[in-house]
C-alpha positions, 0 to 999 in steps of 0.5 A: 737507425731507430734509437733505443728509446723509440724502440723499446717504446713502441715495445712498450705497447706490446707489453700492455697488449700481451698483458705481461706482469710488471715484474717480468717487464722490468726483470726482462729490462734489466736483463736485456737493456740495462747495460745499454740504458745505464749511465746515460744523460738524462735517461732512466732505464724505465722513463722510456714506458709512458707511465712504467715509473709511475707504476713503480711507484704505486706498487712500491706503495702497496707492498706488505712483507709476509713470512714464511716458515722454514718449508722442508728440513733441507731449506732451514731458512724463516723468509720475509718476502715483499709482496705486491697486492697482486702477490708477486715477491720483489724481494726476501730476507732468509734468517736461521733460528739459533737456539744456543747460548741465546735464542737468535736469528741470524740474517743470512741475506737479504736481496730486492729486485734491482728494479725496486732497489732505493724505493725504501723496500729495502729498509722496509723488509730490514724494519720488519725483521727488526720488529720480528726479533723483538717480538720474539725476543731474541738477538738479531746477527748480521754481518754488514758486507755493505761497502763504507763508502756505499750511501745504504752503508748505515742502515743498519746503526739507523734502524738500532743495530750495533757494532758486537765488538762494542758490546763485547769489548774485544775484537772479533772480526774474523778478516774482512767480516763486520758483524753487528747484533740487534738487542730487543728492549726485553733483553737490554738488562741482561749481562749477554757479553759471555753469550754473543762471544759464544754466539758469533764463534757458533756462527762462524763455525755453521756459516760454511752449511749456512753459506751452502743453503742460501746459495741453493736457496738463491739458484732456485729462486734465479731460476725461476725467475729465468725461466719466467723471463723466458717465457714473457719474452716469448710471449712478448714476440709471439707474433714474429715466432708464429710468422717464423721471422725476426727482428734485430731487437728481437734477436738482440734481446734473446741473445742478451738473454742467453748470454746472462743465463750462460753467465749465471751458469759459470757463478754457480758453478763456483758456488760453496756446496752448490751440488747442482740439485737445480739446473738450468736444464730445467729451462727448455730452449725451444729449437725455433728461439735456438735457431735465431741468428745471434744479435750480440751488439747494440744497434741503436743508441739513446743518443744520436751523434758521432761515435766518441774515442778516447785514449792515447792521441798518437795512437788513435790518429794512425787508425783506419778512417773507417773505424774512427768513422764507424766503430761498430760495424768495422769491429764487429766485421773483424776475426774473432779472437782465437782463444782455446775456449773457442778454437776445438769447436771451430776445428770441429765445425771446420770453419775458418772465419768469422761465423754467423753464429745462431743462438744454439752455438753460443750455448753449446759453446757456453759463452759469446765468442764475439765479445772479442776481436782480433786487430791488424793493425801497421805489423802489430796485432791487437784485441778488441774487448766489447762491453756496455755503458754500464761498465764505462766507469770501472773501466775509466778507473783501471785506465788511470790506476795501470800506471800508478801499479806500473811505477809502484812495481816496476822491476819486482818479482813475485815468485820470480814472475814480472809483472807488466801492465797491458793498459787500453790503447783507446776505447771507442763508444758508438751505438750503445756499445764500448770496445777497449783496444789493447796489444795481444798478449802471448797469454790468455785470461786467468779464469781460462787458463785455470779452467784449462788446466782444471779440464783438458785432457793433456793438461790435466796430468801436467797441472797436477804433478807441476802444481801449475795451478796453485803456482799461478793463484799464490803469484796473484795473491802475493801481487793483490797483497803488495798493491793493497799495501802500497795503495791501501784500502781505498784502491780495494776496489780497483785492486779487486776488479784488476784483470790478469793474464797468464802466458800462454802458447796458443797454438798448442794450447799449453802454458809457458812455464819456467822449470828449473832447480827453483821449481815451477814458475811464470816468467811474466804475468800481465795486468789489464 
């Protein structure tokens, strides 16, 4: 097998024949090989292009910002964008003009193409809004949601902006929100303690409206991103498509494609106010790319060698010689995991077994059902999980952070639910993929099991007289708040990242519920 690297780097000369823009190579990167390229040794994503990092650099260096008024009076956003000398935007900061109790812009957000993130861009564009404010003379607002452990946490205090509470002397902070101000030299004399007090409570009061613009102002720009990834791919594999053939990277790359714009589909979809006024629907499939076989896992590897397993030694050492052997091509072959996402399509396909799947029917499905497998295994079944190198690293600190919960809560209920933990078995890493290993459970994903109820038909009713829904989400919320308070703030992330699993009949599609004089409630909810 061909490694990544030489892969893509024989890609690479196709992307100067076809003359695609930088831009889109790097997005269709990201996109596609990040995950596979990511937390590799000594092998950054773009070093695989001869010259591509060099490339970078120089467009870095001739960037400008510019800036756009608001255009129609339902995006009633000012922009600053960052543009190449060619003009193509690699990143935008939106702002909203407040006029009352003091001339203000409020940063809204602010976004650099992954690509270009810790180039300097990003201080650029913050620089520039920083010279905006002043030479307008008016306030600038933010709410810092940079992490405190994150290196870019002080940027803002770097560039002259202050926490409000120091200047209003009293705590503001409305939950986790960090808001700081930016005071023009013009303005330093003045007494505006009253004014930002009044300021921050009239932000806090339009930030639902606020909220709701820049969503719809960030699927529009996904989107166009989207669909001009969309057709550099196409263009990039203009000959196979002519020819009517096709290669497993090829395959690999629109599938991996689809499988983020399927996944952006979901985000937004939970979006506040998103009314849906863009679509993904504008994004036209052609039926030749639809008719492509579905390419889900890696092929190649940035590193040759025997694939790595790591996890419980007792258990590893009973597993197949085969699957320790080759991870990927064992797993990959097994059934898929039946979940009822999955299981009225394939009724309606009237398969039984494994499919070989094409692109069209992972996006009617609206996701890719062979990221998990199912695994006999000496009388007991189990679930494979695939993902990416990417994620390796929060999966190694859920690994060690199950058992701490495990002690912490053992034998306590949460609105009479125990709480048991489903920690990996082993995880195997081979061919730029990782699979995790864990005991099926009697239950499914908490994000399926609230869409279920939310929409099938015979579950609906029974959500909404028993109230199943809210039951399940105050159960999490008061685990979420007892492991903050054992753990503390420095475990949020892991907390944040937990996995649960809600107790499920799968073969009547139903929940498993307890109901009696106390009312409704789960007997059991699993942590992953």
């Amino acid at each position: 097998m061909k490694t990544v690297k030489s892969e893509i780097t024989g890609m690479g000369e196709r992307f100067k024949e076809a003359r695609i823009r930088l831009k889109d190579i790097l997005t269709i990167m990201d996109v596609t090989l990040e995950d596979q390229l990511w937390g590799q040794e000594s092998l950054f994503p773009y070093e695989v292009f001869e010259g591509l990092n060099e490339l970078i650099t120089r467009t870095v260096h001739g960037t400008r910002i510019e800036r756009f008024k608001p255009r129609t009076n339902d995006q009633p956003f000012h922009t600053l964008e960052i543009h190449t000398e060619e003009g193509e935007a690699l990143g935008y900061l939106n702002m909203i003009y407040l006029r009352k109790p003091i001339p203000c812009y409020y940063l809204v957000y602010v976004e650099v193409l992954s690509s270009f993130r810790g180039r300097g861009l990003g201080n650029k564009i913050l620089a520039a809004f920083k010279e905006f404010v002043e030479d307008q003379e008016a306030v600038g607002l933010l709410d810092n949601i940079i992490p405190t452990h994150e290196p870019t946490y002080d940027i803002y205090t770097k560039l002259g902006w202050e926490d409000i509470e120091e200047l209003t002397a009293e705590s503001l902070v409305n939950g986790e929100r960090h808001y700081m101000v930016f005071i023009p030299a013009s303005m330093k004399s003045l007494d505006l303690r009253g004014r930002l007090i009044k300021l921050l409570f009239k932000v806090k009061k339009k930030r639902p409206i606020i909220d709701m613009h820049d969503n719809e102002s960030m699927v529009k720009r996904t989107i166009s991103e989207i669909r001009s990834v969309y057709e550099a791919l196409e263009h990039l594999f203009d000959i196979e498509l002519s020819m009517g053939t096709s290669t497993p990277f090829m395959c690999f790359l629109f599938t991996k494609f689809v499988t983020k714009v399927l996944g952006f589909r979901r985000r937004i979809a939970m979006l506040l106010g998103y009314t849906g006024g863009e679509s993904l629907e504008q994004i036209a499939i052609s039926e030749q790319i639809k008719s492509l076989p579905i390419q889900p896992y890696s092929l190649w590897s940035s590193k040759e060698g025997e694939a790595e397993i790591w996890g419980e030694e007792g258990f590893i050492r009973n597993l197949p010689a085969e699957l320790k052997r080759n991870p990927t091509l064992f797993i990959e072959n097994l059934n898929l995991y039946r979940r009822p996402y999955l299981t009225p399509w394939l009724r309606k396909k009237g398969e039984t077994k494994s499919l070989d799947l094409k692109i069209a029917d992972i996006l009617e499905l609206g996701f890719d059902p062979t990221r998990l497998r199912e695994f006999k295994h000496e009388g007991a079944v189990y679930i494979f999980e695939r993902s990416t190198p990417l994620f390796l690293p929060s999966i190694e600190k859920r690994r060690s952070f199950l058992p701490k919960i495990a002690k912490q809560i053992s034998g306590i209920h949460f609105r009479n639910a125990s709480i048991q933990i489903n920690p990996s078995l082993a995880v195997f890493r081979d061919k730029g993929n990782i699979y995790i290993l864990r005991r099926k459970l009697e239950g499914i994903h908490l994000e399926e099991a609230l869409d279920q109820l939310r929409t099938s038909s015979h579950l609906k009713e029974m959500n909404r007289a028993g109230g199943i829904e809210q039951i399940i989400i105050q159960t999490i919320k008061e685990i979420k708040k007892e492991l903050m308070k054992r753990f503390g703030s420095s475990f949020f992330e892991e907390i944040e990242e937990l996995t649960f699993f809600v107790p499920w009949n799968l073969e009547t599609n139903m929940p498993r519920v307890t109901v009696d004089t106390v009312g409704v409630y789960l007997d059991t909810l699993w942590i992953a």
